[in-house]
TORKOL-4160 file (C-alpha; in steps of 0.2 Angstrom, whole numbers, padded with zeros to 4 digits, m for minus):
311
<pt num="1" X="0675" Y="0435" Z="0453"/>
<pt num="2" X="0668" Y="0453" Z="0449"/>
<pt num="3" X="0653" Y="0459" Z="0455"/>
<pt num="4" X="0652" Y="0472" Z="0444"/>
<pt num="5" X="0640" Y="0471" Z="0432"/>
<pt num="6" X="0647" Y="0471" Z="0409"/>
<pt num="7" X="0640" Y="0486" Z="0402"/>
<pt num="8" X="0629" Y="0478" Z="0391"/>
<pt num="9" X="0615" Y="0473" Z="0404"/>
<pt num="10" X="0611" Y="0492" Z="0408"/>
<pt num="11" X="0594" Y="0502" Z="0401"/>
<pt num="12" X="0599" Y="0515" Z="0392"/>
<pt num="13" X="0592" Y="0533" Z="0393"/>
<pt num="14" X="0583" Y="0539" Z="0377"/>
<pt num="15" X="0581" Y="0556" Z="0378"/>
<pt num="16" X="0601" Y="0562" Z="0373"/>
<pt num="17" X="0601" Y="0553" Z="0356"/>
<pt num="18" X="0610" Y="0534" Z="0365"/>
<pt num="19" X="0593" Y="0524" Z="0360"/>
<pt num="20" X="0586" Y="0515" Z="0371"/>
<pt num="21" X="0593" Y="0497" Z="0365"/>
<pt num="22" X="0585" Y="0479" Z="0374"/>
<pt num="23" X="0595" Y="0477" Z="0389"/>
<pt num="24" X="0589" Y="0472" Z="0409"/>
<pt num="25" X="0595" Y="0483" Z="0424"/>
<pt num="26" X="0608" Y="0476" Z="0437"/>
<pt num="27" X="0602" Y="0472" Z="0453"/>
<pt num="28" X="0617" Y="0467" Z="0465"/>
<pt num="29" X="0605" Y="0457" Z="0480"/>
<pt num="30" X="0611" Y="0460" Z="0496"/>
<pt num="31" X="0629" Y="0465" Z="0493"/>
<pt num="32" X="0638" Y="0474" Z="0505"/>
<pt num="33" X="0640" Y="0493" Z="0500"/>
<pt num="34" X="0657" Y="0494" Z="0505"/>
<pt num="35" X="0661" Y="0477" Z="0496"/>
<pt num="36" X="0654" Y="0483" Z="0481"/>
<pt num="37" X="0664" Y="0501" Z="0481"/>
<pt num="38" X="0681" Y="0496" Z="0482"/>
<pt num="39" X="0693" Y="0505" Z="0473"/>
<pt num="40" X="0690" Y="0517" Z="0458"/>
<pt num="41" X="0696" Y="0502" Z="0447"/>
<pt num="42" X="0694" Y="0505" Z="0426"/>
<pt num="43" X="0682" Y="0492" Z="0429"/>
<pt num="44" X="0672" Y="0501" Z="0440"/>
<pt num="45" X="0674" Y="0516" Z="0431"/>
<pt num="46" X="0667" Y="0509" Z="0417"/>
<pt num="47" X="0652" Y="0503" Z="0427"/>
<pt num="48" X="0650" Y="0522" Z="0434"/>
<pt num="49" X="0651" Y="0528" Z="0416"/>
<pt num="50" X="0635" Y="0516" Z="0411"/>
<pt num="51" X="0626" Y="0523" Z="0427"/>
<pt num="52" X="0628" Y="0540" Z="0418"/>
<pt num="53" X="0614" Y="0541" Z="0402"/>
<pt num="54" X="0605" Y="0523" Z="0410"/>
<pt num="55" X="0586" Y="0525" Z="0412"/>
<pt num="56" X="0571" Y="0524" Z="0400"/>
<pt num="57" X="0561" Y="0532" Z="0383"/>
<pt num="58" X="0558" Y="0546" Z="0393"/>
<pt num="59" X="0570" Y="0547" Z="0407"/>
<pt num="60" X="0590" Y="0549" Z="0407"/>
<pt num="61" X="0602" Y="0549" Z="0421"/>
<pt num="62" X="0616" Y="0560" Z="0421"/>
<pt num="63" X="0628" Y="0554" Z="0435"/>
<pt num="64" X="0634" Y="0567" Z="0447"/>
<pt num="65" X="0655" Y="0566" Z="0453"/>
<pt num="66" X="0648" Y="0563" Z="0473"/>
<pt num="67" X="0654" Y="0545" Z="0475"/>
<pt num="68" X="0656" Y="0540" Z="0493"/>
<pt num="69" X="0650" Y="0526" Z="0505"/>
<pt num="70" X="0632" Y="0536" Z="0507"/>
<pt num="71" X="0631" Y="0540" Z="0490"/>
<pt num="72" X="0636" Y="0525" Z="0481"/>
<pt num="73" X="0642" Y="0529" Z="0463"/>
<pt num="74" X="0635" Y="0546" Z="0466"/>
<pt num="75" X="0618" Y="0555" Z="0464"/>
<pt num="76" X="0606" Y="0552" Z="0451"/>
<pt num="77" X="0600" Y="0564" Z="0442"/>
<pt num="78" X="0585" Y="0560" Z="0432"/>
<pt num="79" X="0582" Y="0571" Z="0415"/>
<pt num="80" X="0563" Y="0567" Z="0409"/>
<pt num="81" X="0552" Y="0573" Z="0395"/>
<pt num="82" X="0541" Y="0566" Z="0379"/>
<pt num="83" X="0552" Y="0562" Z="0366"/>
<pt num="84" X="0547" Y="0575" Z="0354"/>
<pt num="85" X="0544" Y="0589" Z="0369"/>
<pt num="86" X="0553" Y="0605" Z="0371"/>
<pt num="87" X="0552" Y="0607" Z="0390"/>
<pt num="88" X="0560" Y="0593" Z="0402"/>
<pt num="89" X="0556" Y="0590" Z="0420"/>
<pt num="90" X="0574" Y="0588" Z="0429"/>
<pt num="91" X="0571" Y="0579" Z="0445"/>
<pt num="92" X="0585" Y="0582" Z="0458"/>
<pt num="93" X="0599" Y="0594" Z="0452"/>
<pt num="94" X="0612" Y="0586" Z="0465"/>
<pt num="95" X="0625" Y="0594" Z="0474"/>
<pt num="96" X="0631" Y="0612" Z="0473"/>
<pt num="97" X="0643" Y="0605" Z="0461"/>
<pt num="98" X="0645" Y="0620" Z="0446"/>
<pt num="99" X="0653" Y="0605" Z="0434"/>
<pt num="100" X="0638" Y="0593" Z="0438"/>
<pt num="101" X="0625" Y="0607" Z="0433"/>
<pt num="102" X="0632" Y="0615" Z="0419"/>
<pt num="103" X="0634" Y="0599" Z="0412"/>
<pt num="104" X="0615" Y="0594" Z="0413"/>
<pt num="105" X="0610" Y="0610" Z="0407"/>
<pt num="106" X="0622" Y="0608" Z="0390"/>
<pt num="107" X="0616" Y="0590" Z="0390"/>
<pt num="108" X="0599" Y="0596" Z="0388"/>
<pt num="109" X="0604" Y="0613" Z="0378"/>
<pt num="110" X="0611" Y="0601" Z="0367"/>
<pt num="111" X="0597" Y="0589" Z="0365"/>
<pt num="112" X="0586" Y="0606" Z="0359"/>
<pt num="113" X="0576" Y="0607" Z="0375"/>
<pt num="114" X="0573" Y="0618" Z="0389"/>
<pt num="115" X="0572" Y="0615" Z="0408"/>
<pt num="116" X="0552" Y="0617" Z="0409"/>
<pt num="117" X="0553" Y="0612" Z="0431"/>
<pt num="118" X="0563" Y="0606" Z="0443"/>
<pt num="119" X="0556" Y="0594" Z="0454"/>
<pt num="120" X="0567" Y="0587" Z="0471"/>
<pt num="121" X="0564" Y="0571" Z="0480"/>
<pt num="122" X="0570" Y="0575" Z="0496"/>
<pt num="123" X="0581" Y="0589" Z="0502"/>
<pt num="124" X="0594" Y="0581" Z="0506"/>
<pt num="125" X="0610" Y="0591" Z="0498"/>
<pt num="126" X="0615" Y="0577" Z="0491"/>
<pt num="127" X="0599" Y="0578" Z="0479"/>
<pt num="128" X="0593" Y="0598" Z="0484"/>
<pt num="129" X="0609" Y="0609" Z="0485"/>
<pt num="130" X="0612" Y="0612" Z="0468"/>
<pt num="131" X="0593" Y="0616" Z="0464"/>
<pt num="132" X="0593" Y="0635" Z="0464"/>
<pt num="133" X="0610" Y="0637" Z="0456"/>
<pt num="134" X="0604" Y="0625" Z="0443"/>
<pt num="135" X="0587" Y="0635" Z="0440"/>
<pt num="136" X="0599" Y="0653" Z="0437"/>
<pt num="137" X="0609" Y="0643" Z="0425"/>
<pt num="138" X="0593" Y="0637" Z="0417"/>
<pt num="139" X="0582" Y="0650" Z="0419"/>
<pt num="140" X="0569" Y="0640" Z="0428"/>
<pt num="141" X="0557" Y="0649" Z="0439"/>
<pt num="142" X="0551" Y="0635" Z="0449"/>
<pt num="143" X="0560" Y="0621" Z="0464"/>
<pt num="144" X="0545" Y="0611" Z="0468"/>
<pt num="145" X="0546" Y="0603" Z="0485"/>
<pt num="146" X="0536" Y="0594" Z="0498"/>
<pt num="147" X="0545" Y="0604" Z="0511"/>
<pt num="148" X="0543" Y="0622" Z="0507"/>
<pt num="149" X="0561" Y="0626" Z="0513"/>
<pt num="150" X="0566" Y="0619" Z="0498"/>
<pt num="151" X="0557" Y="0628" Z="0484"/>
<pt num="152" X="0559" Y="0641" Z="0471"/>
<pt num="153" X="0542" Y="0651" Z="0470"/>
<pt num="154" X="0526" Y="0647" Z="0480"/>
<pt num="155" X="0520" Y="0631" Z="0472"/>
<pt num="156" X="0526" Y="0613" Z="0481"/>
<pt num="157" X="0520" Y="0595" Z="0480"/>
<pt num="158" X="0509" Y="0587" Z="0486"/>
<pt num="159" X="0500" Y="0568" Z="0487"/>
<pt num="160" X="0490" Y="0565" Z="0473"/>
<pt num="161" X="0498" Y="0579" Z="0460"/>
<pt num="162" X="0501" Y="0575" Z="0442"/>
<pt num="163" X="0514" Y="0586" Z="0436"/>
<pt num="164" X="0510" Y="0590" Z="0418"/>
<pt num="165" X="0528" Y="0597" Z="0406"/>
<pt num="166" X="0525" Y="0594" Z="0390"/>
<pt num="167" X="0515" Y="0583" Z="0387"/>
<pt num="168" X="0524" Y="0572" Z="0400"/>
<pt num="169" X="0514" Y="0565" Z="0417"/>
<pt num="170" X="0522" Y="0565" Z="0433"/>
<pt num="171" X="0512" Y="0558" Z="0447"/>
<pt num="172" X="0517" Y="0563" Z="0467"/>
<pt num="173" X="0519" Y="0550" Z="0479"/>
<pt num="174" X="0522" Y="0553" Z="0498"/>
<pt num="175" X="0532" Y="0541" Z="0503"/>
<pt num="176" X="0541" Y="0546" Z="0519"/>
<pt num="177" X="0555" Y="0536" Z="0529"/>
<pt num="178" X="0569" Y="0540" Z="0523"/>
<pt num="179" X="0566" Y="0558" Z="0528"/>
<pt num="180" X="0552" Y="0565" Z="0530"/>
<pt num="181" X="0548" Y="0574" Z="0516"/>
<pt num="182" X="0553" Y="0561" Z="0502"/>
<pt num="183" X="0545" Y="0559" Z="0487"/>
<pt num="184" X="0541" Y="0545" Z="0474"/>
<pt num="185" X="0534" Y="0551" Z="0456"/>
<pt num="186" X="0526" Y="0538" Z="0446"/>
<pt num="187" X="0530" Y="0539" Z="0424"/>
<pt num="188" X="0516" Y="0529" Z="0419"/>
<pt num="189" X="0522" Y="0530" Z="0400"/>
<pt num="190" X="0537" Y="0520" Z="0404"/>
<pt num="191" X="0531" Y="0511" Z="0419"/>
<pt num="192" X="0546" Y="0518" Z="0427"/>
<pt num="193" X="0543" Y="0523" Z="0447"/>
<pt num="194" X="0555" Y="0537" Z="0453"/>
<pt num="195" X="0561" Y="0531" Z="0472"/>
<pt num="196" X="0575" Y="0546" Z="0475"/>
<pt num="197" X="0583" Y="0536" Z="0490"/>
<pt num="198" X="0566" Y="0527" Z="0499"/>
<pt num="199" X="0573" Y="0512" Z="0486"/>
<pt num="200" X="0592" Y="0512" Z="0480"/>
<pt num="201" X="0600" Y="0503" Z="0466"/>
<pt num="202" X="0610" Y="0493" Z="0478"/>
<pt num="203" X="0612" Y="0489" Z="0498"/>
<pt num="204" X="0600" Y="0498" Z="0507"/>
<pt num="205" X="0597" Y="0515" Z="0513"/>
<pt num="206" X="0597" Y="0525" Z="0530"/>
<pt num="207" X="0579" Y="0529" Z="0540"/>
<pt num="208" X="0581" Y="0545" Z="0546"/>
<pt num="209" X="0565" Y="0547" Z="0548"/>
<pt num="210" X="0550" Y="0535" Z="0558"/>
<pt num="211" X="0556" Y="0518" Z="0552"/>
<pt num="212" X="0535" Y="0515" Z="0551"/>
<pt num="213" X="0533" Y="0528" Z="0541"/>
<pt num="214" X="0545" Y="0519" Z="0528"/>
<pt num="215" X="0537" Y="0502" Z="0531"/>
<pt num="216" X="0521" Y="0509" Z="0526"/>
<pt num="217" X="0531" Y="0517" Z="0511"/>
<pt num="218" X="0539" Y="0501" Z="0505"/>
<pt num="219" X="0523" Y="0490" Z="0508"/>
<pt num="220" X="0514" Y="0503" Z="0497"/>
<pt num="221" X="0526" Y="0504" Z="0482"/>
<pt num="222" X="0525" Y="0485" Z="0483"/>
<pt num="223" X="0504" Y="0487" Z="0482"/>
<pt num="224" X="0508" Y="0500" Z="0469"/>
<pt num="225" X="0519" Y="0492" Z="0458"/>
<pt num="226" X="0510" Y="0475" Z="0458"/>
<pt num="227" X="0492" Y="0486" Z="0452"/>
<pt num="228" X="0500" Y="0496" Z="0440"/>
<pt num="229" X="0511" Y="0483" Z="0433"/>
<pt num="230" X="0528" Y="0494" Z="0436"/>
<pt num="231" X="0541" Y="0491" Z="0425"/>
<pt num="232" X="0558" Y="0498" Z="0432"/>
<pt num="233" X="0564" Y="0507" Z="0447"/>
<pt num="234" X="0573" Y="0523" Z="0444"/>
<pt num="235" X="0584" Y="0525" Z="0462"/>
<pt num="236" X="0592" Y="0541" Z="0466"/>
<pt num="237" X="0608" Y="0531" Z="0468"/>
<pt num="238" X="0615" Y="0515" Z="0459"/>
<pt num="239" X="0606" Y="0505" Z="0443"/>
<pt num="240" X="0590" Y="0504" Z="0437"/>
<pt num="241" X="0578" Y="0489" Z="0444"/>
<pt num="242" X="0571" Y="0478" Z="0433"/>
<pt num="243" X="0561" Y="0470" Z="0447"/>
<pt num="244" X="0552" Y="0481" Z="0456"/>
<pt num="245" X="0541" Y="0470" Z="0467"/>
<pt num="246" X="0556" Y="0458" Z="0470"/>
<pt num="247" X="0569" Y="0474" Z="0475"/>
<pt num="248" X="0554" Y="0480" Z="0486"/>
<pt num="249" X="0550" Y="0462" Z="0494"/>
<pt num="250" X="0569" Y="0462" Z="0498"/>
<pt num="251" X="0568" Y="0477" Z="0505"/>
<pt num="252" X="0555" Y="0473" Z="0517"/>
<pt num="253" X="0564" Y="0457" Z="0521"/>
<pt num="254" X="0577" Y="0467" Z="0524"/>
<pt num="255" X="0571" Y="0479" Z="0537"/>
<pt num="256" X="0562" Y="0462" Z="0546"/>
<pt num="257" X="0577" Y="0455" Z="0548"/>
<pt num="258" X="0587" Y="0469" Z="0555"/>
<pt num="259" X="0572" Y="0475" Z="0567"/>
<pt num="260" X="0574" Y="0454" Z="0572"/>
<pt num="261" X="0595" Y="0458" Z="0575"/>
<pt num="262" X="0589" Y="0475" Z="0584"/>
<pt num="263" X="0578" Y="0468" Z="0596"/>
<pt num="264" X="0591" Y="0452" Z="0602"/>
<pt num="265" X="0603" Y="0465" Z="0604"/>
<pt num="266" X="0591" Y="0474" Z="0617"/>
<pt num="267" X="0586" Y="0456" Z="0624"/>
<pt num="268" X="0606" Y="0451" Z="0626"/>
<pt num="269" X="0608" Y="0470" Z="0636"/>
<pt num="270" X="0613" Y="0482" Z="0622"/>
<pt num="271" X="0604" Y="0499" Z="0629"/>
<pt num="272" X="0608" Y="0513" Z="0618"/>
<pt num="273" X="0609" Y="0514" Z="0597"/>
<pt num="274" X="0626" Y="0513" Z="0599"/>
<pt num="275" X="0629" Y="0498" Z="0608"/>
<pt num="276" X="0617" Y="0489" Z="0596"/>
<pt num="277" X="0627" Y="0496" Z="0581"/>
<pt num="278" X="0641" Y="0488" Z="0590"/>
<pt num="279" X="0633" Y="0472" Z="0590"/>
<pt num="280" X="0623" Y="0472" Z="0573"/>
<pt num="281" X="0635" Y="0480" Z="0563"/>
<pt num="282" X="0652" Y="0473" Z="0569"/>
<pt num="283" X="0658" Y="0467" Z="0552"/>
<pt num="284" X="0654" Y="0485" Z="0544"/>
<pt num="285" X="0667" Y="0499" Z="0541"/>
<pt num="286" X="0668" Y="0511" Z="0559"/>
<pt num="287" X="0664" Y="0524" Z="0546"/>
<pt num="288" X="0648" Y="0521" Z="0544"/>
<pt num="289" X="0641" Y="0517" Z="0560"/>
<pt num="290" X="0635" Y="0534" Z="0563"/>
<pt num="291" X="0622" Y="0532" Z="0548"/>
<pt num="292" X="0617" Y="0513" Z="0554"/>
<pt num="293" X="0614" Y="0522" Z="0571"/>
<pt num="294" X="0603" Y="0534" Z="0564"/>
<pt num="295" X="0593" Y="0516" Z="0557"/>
<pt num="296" X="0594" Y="0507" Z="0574"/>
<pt num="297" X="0587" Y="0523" Z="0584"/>
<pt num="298" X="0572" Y="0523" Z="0571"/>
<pt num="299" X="0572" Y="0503" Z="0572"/>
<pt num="300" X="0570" Y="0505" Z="0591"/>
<pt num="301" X="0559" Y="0518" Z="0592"/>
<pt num="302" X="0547" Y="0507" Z="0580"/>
<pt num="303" X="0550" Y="0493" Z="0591"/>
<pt num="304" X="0544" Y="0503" Z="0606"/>
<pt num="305" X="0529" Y="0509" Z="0597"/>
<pt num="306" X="0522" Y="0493" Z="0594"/>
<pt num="307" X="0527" Y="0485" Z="0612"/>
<pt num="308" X="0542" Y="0475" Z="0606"/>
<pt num="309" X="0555" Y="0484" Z="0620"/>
<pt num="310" X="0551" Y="0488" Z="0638"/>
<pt num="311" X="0547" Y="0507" Z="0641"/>
């Protein structure tokens, strides 16, 4: 059977003209990323082309053509204004694809808006590389950036910021782990809560940075979604979660078990990342262990922090 979810289950985008019809989000529970990819089946096509224009009243994807085993169906490219608003906010260009971001900028030229900022998650290149050519084709003076090595102009982000575009409120969450300058943004108007790749539409993603770090990230988004009441988790790749809390306790699950893998490995004589990579992740494609070992060397740092692994 399919795993692929029919196209009439996904949240549509509002802010291009599809409406934003009743529908819930897929969530594909601890499937296998490389299960899940297969082959570019019309199928799965089909499943790419509802990932492009998914999201909210105020927040529309446009699917960028990066599909891989890191990025999943490809980057997320998140398009988000008041309905009635002349500026956007356009949260994480995407690759240095010229295709990808003259496309979003005719998708919004279209919709008779203009890029008011752009706003990056992370700087991976993934999500960052495209950002400055997509500000010249746009006319936007400002990349705003936790990491300043990522900007357009002197202004960054920071904790605690509300963007304001429009009418529109953004609010700035630090929530490192993934790497270390990665962002959440918070649209209370839609309930919608903006995860770049801390959360991901399906599987799990790489710590590249203190796999505390991103504990204490996933425990707060939990906190923060059950206070607020979140609605929907916008991921920088894969669908939209309906279920915020219950993709974030899985998440955490998640990292509890494999932290429980990591440390039998060490106790049945793995040594390095490697050889517990070897161990852990035996039934995963070779071509990904060098992102699990960039998990497992966090996963055993963290266990060495807290006095889990001999010095």
């Amino acid at each position: 059977m399919s795993r692929i979810p029919p196209a009439s289950l996904f949240r549509r985008g509002g802010l291009f003209g599809q409406g934003v019809p009743r529908a819930i989000a897929w969530r594909l529970a601890g499937t296998s990323v490389l299960r899940h990819l297969g082959a570019l089946t019309g199928e799965r096509m089909a499943w790419m082309h509802e990932i492009d224009g998914m999201g909210t009243e105020r927040a529309t994807c446009v699917l960028a053509p990066n599909p891989s085993a890191m990025t999943l169906d490809g980057t997320n490219t998140w398009v988000v204004a008041e309905p009635d608003a002349a500026e956007v906010v356009v949260i994480d260009p995407g690759p240095k694809d010229l295709k990808h971001l003259r496309r979003v900028a005719r998708k919004i030229e279209e919709s008779g808006r203009r890029v008011g900022l752009i706003v990056l998650t992370h700087g991976h290149p993934d999500h960052a590389a495209g950002a400055g050519k997509f500000a010249e084709l746009t006319g936007t003076r400002q990349v705003r950036a936790l990491d300043p090595r990522h900007r357009l102009g002197e202004e960054g982000l920071t904790e605690g910021q509300v963007i304001t575009v429009g009418g529109l409120e953004l609010h700035v969450m630090e929530t490192p782990g993934h790497s270390h300058d990665s962002l959440t943004f918070w649209l209370p108007a839609d309930g919608a809560v903006l995860t770049g790749d801390t959360v991901l539409g399906y599987g799990t993603t790489v710590v590249e940075g203190r796999l505390g770090d991103y504990l204490g990230s996933l425990e707060r988004l939990r906190r923060f979604s059950e206070e607020t009441g979140a609605q929907v988790i916008l991921p920088g790749h894969g669908p939209s979660l309906d279920d915020p809390i219950g993709a974030l306790d899985g998440y955490l699950t998640h990292r509890r078990q494999r932290l429980a893998q990591v440390e039998a490995a060490v106790e049945a004589g793995a040594r390095t990342a490697r050889e517990v990579v070897e161990r852990v992740y035996a039934d995963v494609d070779r071509s990904l262990w060098p992102a699990a070992e960039w998990s497992v060397q966090a996963q055993l740092d963290y266990l060495k922090d807290v006095g889990r692994l001999p010095s």
